[in-house]
LOTOR-332845 format. One record per residue (C-alpha): residue number from 1; x, y, z. Coordinates in steps of 0.5 Angstrom, whole numbers. Example, Ala and Ser with C-alpha at 12.3 -4.5 7.8 and 13.67 -1.06 7.14 Angstrom:
[1, [25, -9, 16]]
[2, [27, -2, 14]]
This chain:
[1, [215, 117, 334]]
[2, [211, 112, 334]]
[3, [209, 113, 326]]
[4, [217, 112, 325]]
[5, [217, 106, 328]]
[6, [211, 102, 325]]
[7, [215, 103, 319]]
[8, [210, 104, 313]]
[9, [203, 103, 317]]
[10, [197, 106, 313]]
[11, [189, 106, 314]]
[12, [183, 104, 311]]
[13, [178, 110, 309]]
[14, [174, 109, 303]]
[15, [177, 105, 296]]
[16, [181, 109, 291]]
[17, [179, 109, 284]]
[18, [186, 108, 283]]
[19, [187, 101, 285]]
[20, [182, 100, 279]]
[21, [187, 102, 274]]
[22, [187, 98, 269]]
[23, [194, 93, 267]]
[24, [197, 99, 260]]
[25, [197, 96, 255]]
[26, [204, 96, 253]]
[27, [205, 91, 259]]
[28, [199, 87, 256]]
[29, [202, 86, 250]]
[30, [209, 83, 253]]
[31, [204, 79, 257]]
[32, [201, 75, 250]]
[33, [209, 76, 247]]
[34, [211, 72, 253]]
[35, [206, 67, 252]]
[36, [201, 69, 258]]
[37, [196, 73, 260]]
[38, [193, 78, 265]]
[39, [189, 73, 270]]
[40, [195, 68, 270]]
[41, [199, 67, 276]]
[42, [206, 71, 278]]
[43, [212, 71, 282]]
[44, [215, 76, 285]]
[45, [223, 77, 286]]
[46, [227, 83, 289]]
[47, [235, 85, 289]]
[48, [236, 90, 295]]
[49, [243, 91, 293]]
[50, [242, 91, 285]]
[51, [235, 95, 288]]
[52, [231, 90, 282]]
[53, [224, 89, 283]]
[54, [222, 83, 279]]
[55, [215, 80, 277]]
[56, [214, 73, 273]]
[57, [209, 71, 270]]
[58, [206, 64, 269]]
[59, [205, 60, 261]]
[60, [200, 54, 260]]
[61, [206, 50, 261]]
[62, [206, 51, 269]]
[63, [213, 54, 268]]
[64, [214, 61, 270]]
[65, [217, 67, 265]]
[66, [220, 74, 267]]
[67, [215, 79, 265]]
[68, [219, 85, 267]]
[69, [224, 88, 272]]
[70, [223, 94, 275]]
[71, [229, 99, 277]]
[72, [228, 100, 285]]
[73, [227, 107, 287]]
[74, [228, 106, 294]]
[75, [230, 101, 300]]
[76, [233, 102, 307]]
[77, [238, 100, 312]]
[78, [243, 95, 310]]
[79, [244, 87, 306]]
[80, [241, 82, 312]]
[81, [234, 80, 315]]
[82, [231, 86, 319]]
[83, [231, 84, 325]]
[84, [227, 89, 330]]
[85, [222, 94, 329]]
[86, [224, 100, 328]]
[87, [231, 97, 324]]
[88, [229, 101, 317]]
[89, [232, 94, 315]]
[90, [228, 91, 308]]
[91, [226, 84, 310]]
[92, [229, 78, 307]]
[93, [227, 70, 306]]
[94, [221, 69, 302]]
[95, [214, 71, 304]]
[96, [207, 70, 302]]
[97, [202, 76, 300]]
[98, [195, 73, 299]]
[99, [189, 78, 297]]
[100, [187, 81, 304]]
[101, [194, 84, 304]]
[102, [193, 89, 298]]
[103, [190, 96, 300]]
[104, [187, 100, 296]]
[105, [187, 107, 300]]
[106, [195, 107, 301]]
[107, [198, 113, 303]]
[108, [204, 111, 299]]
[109, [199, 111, 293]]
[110, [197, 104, 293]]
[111, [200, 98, 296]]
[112, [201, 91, 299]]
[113, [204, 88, 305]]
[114, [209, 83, 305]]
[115, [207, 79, 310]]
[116, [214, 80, 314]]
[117, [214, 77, 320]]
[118, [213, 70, 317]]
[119, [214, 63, 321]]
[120, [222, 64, 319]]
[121, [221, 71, 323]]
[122, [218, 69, 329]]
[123, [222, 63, 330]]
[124, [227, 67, 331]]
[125, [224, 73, 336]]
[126, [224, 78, 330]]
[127, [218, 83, 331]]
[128, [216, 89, 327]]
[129, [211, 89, 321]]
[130, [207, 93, 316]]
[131, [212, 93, 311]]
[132, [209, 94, 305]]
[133, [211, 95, 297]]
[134, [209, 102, 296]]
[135, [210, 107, 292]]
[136, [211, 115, 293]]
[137, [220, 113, 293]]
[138, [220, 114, 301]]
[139, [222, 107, 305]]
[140, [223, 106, 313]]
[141, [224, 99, 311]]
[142, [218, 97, 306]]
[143, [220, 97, 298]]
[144, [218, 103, 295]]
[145, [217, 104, 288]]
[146, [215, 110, 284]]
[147, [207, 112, 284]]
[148, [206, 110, 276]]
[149, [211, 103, 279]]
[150, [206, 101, 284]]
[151, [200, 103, 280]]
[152, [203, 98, 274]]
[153, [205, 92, 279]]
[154, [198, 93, 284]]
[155, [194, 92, 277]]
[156, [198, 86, 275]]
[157, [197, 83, 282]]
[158, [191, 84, 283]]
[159, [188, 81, 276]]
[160, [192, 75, 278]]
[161, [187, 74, 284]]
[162, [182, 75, 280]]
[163, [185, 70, 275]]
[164, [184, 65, 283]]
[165, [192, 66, 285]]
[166, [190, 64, 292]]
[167, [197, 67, 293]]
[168, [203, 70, 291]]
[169, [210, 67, 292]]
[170, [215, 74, 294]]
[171, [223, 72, 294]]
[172, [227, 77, 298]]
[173, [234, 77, 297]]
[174, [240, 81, 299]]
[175, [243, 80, 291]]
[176, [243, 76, 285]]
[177, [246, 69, 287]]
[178, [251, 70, 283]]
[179, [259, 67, 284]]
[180, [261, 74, 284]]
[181, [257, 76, 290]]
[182, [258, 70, 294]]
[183, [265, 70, 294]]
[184, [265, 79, 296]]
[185, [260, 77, 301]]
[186, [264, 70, 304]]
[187, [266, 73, 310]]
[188, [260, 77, 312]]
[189, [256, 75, 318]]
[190, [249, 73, 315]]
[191, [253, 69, 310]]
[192, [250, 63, 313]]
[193, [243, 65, 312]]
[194, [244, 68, 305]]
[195, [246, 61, 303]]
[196, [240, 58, 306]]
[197, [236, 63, 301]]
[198, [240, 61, 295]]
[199, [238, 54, 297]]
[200, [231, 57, 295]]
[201, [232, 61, 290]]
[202, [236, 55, 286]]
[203, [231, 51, 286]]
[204, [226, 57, 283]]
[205, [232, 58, 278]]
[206, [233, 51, 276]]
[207, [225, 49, 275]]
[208, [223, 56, 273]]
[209, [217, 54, 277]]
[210, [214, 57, 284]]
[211, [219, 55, 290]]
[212, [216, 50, 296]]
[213, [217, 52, 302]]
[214, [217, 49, 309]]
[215, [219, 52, 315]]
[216, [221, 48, 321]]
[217, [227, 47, 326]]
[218, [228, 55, 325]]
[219, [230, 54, 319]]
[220, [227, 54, 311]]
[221, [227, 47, 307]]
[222, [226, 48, 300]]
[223, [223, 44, 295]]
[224, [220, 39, 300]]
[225, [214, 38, 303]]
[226, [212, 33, 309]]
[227, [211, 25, 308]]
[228, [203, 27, 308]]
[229, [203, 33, 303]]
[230, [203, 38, 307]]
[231, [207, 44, 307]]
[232, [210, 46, 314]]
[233, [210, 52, 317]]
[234, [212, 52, 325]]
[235, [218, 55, 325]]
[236, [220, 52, 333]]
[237, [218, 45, 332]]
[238, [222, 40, 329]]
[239, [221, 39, 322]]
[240, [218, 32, 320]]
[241, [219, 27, 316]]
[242, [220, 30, 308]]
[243, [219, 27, 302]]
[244, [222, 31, 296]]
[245, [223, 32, 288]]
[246, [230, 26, 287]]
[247, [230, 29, 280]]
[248, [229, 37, 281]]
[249, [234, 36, 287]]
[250, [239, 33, 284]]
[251, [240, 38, 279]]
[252, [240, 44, 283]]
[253, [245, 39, 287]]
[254, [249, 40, 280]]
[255, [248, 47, 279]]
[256, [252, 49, 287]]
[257, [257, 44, 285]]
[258, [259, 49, 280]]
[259, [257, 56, 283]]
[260, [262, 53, 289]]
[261, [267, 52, 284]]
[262, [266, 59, 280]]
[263, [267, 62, 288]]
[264, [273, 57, 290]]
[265, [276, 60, 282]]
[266, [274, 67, 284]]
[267, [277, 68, 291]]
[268, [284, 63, 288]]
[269, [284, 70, 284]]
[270, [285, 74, 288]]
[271, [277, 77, 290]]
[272, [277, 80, 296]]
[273, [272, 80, 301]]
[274, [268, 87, 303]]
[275, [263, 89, 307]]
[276, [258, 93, 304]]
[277, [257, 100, 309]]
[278, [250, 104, 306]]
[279, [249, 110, 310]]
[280, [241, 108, 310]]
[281, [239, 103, 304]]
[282, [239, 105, 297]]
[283, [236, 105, 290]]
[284, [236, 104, 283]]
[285, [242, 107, 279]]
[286, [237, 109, 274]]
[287, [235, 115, 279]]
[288, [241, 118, 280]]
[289, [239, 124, 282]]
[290, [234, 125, 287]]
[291, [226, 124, 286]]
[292, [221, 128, 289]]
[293, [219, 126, 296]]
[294, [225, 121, 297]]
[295, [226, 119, 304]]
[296, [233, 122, 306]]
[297, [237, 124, 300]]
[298, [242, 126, 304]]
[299, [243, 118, 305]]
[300, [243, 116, 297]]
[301, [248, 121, 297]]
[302, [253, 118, 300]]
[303, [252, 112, 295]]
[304, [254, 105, 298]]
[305, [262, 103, 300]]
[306, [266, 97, 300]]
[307, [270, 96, 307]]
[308, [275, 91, 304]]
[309, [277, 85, 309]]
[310, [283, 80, 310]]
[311, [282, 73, 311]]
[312, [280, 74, 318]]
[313, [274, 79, 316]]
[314, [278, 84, 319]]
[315, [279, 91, 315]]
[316, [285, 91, 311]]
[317, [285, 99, 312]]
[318, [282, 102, 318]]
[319, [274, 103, 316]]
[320, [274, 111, 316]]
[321, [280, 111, 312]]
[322, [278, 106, 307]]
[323, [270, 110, 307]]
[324, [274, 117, 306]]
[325, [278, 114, 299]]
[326, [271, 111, 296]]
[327, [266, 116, 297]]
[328, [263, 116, 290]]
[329, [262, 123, 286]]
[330, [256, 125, 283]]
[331, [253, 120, 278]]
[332, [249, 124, 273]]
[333, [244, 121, 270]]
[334, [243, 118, 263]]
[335, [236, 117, 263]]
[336, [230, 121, 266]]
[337, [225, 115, 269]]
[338, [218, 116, 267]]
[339, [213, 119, 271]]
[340, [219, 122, 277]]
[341, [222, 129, 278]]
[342, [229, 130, 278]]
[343, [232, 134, 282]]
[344, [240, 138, 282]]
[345, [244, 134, 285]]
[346, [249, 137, 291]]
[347, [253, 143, 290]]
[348, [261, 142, 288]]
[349, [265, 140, 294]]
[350, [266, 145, 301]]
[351, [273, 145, 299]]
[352, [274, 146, 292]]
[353, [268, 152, 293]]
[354, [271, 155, 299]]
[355, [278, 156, 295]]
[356, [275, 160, 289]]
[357, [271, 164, 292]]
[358, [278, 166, 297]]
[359, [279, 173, 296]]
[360, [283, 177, 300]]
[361, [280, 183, 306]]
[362, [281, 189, 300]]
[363, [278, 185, 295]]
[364, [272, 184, 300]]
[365, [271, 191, 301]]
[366, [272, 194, 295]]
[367, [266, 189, 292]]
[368, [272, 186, 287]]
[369, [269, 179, 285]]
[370, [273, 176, 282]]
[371, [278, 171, 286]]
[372, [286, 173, 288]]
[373, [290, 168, 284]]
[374, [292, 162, 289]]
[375, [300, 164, 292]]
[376, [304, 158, 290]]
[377, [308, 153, 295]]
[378, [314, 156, 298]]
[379, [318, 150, 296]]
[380, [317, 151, 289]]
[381, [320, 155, 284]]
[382, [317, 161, 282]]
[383, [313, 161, 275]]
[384, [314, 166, 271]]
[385, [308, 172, 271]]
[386, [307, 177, 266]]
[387, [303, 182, 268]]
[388, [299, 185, 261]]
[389, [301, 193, 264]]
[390, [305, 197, 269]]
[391, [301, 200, 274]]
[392, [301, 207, 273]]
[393, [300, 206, 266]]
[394, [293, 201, 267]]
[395, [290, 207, 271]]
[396, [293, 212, 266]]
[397, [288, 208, 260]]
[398, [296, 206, 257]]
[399, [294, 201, 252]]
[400, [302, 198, 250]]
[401, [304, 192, 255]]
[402, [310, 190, 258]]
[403, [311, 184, 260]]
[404, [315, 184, 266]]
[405, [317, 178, 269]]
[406, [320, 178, 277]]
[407, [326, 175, 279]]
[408, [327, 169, 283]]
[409, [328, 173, 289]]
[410, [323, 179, 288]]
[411, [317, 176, 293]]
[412, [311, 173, 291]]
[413, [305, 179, 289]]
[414, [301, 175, 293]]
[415, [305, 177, 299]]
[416, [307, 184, 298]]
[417, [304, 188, 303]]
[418, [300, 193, 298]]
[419, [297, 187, 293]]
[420, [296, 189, 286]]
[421, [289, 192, 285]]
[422, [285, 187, 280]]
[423, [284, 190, 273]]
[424, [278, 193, 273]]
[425, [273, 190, 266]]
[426, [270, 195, 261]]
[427, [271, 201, 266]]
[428, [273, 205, 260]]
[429, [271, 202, 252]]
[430, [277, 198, 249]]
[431, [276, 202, 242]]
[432, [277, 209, 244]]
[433, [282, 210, 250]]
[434, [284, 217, 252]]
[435, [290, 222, 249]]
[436, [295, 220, 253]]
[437, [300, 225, 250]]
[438, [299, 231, 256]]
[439, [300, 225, 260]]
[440, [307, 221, 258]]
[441, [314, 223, 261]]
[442, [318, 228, 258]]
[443, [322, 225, 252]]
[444, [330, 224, 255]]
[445, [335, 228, 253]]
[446, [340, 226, 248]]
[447, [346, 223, 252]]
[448, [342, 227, 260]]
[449, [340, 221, 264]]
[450, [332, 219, 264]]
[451, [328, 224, 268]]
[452, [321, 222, 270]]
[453, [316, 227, 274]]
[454, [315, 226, 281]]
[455, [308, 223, 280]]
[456, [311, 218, 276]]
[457, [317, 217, 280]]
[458, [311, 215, 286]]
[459, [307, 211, 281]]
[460, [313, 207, 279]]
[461, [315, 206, 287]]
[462, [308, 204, 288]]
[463, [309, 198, 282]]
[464, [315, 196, 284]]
């Protein structure tokens, strides 16, 4: 219990040769395509409902550029700040990783704290910690990457340190800042917080360089600093005096004037509000199937569900009823992730199952495989059947069909009370049927009625 609760809390041994890998090369060239280097800054930014992992990398221009978006394999809990320890909430808001935060000897292959809970955090009675980027795809609230992942961004931060990058700069967010979501999500509970990030991530978007970030009267001041300089960092004193850039701010003031009015736009459209319901976190799209070692599988399977809301914020339909009518099929995956293990996905559903194997009792116990067709509803009109022969004729090795089509009163074969035995399969070869001519009726008599032999008049009774 106590290992659940501390969410991703690891020990120290000796340094793993891993966490001296080098940066591979194809993340090398990229670097230097996009005019930067390994020992230059980065940034990183994450995307809990898109499951996105982004890292940006500093040109010679101060400015940031994104170097490589990597598809989340693992998250947990729901959208919203995590609160309490042992939640299973990923953590949002911005958080600082310096370099006495990477570790090295990882149970999660390699890894490095976070630094939740920050100012904001404490400010608000949050608690829990060691919420690490990791990889081995397994999450109690950390952001858990594959192995070969956690590898590739461990190298890239860590050479940023040894380029001097004092820290590194980690947005957490619920989604994209995009007008799209914000109106969904304009009636969810966190919304008010959300916003407060988006204020930050603007400033991050318009001047593509690092976001400051003050904390202070238990809230975030972005892209402001204190009259002396210094960026404040007591999330329960009062903020002080501040002092900010007039031109970044005014366009980031423009850049929310027009995401406001594409909201305003999208819900005078129709866009309805929902609720996002995970039954415990999610991934990327990209490991549509499950990854070995991933932490409650049964959880990704559900998928996520949208809870559609009134303009009140409360559910249109009743939430079960809504949950039921959503439940997402299997997703199939398009592409097999590098360095990850697929793995089936669940079997076709309960029902559908159960109804193709439905045999009757007989059927069971005579080892017949194959299922008693389904009976059709009363109310509806009988289709017609054609049986491909008689019954003393398919166990007398007769090879002629007769059709014989029942009439709108005969009962349905599925109801009589001997059913039909099932055809048996290559019981006898098709090609050489055995002489019938000892076995056939007696030819009728010219102008005497049909005259069948007693075991055929009991053969026939039984057929009909």
């Amino acid at each position: 219990m106590g290992g659940l609760l501390a969410a991703c809390q690891e020990t120290r041994t000796t340094t793993s040769a891993r966490a001296y890998a080098p940066i591979p090369s194809n993340v090398l060239a990229l670097m230097q395509e996009k005019g930067t280097d390994a020992h230059k800054p980065i940034l990183i930014r994450t995307f809990k409902k898109e499951a996105e992992f982004e890292i940006w990398k500093q040109r010679a221009d101060g400015q940031y550029t994104l170097l490589k978006t990597y598809p989340m394999c693992r998250w947990s809990g729901q959208l919203g700040p995590k609160i309490k320890e042992g939640d299973r909430q990923v953590p949002e808001g911005f958080y600082t990783i310096t370099p006495g935060q990477m570790n090295p000897n990882s149970a999660y292959y390699l890894s490095f704290n976070v630094g939740y809970p920050n100012a904001y955090d404490r400010a608000h009675g949050y608690s829990g910690g060691s919420i690490m980027v990791h990889g081995a795809c397994s999450s109690a609230g950390c952001f858990s990457m594959t192995d070969e992942q956690i590898a590739e961004i461990y190298a890239v931060a860590r050479e940023a340190f040894g380029g001097g990058q004092r820290a590194i700069q980690m947005q957490s967010l619920p989604f994209r800042m995009t007008a799209e979501n914000l109106a969904k999500h304009r009636l969810d509970p966190n919304i008010k917080f959300w916003k407060e990030l988006k204020d930050g991530s603007d400033q991050f978007e318009v001047s593509k360089q690092e976001t400051k970030v003050s904390i202070c009267a238990r809230r975030y001041v972005f892209g402001a600093t204190a009259a002396d300089g210094r960026t404040v960092r007591d999330g329960e004193a009062a903020c002080p005096p501040m002092q900010e850039d007039k031109q970044l701010a005014a366009l980031v003031a423009e850049k929310q004037k027009q995401d406001d009015a594409k909201v305003a736009e999208l819900v005078a459209s129709g866009v309805k509000p929902v609720r996002i319901v995970y039954a415990d976190g999610g991934q990327n799209p990209e490991f549509a199937y499950k990854v070995n070692e991933l932490s409650r599988p049964e959880a990704i399977e559900q998928g996520p569900r949208e809870i559609v809301l009134d303009d009140k914020g409360r559910p249109l339909v009743p939430p079960a009823v809504q949950l039921a009518a959503t439940r997402p099929e299997p997703v199939k995956p398009q592409a097999k992730a590098e360095g990850v293990t697929f793995v089936p996905a669940a079997s076709p559903a309960p029902a559908a199952q159960a109804q193709a194997q439905a045999q009757p009792l007989y059927r069971q116990l005579l080892g017949f495989s194959d299922p008693a067709p389904a009976s059709q509803p009363v109310a509806a009109a009988p289709a017609p059947v054609v049986e491909d022969q008689p019954f003393y004729k398919r166990f007398l090795w007769s090879s002629d069909p007769a059709p014989v089509a029942p009439s709108a009163s005969e009962p349905d074969p599925a109801a009589r009370p001997i059913p039909l035995p099932p055809r048996r399969q290559a019981t006898v070869p098709a090609a050489s049927p055995k002489p019938q001519a000892s076995l056939s009726p007696p030819e009728p008599v010219s102008g005497a009625a049909p005259v069948l032999a007693p075991g055929f008049k009991a053969l026939a009774a039984l057929e009909r």
